[in-house]
C-alpha positions, 0 to 999 in steps of 0.5 A: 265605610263609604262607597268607594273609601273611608272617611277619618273621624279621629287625629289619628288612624292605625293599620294593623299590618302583617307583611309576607316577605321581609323587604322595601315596600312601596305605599301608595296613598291616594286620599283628599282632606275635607277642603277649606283654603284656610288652613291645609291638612297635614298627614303625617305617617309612622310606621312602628313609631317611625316617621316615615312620610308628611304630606300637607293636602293644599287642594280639594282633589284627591291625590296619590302620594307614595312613599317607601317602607324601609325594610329595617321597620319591618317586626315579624308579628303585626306592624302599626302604621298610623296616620297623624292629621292636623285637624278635624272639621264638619262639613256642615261647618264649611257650608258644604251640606248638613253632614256634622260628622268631624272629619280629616281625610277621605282615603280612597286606596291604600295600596303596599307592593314591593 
């Protein structure tokens, strides 16, 4: 984990999530994709296997994205929520610095409130 956040290594990424209350949540997201103008990150997010958001990341600066979770997805034990993004791409392959890790999106905060 990075200082402030994390880094994606993978298409895709899973939270294991157990909720308190059975109600809407509020998700806010705020993340940024490794930049490169040629071709814009998409996120895609499911909850329990249902689409629940898309967000294409088009700039180099972080953003906050929000979206709802409708409490009819909620489960009783843990819920899966899982990011799905479009590409993978080395930092040293943008000319960026000598980092070769394949990367998708940094997130800086996740954060569910109702």
């Amino acid at each position: 984990m990075d200082e402030i956040g994390t880094w994606t290594n993978q298409k895709e990424s899973l939270l294991f999530l157990s909720f308190k209350d059975h109600t809407n949540y509020n998700l806010d997201i705020t993340m940024m994709s490794l930049y490169t103008p040629e071709i814009d990150q998409t996120v895609e997010i499911f909850l329990n296997g249902n689409n629940i958001g898309k967000f294409t990341l088009d700039s180099p600066e972080q953003k906050k994205y929000t979206l709802t979770i409708p409490k009819e997805l909620l489960i009783e034990e843990y819920n899966i929520l899982k990011f799905k993004f479009k590409y993978l791409i080395s930092p040293i392959q943008l000319g960026i610095n000598n980092d070769n890790r394949n990367l998708a999106v940094y997130f800086s905060k996740i954060d569910f409130y109702k």
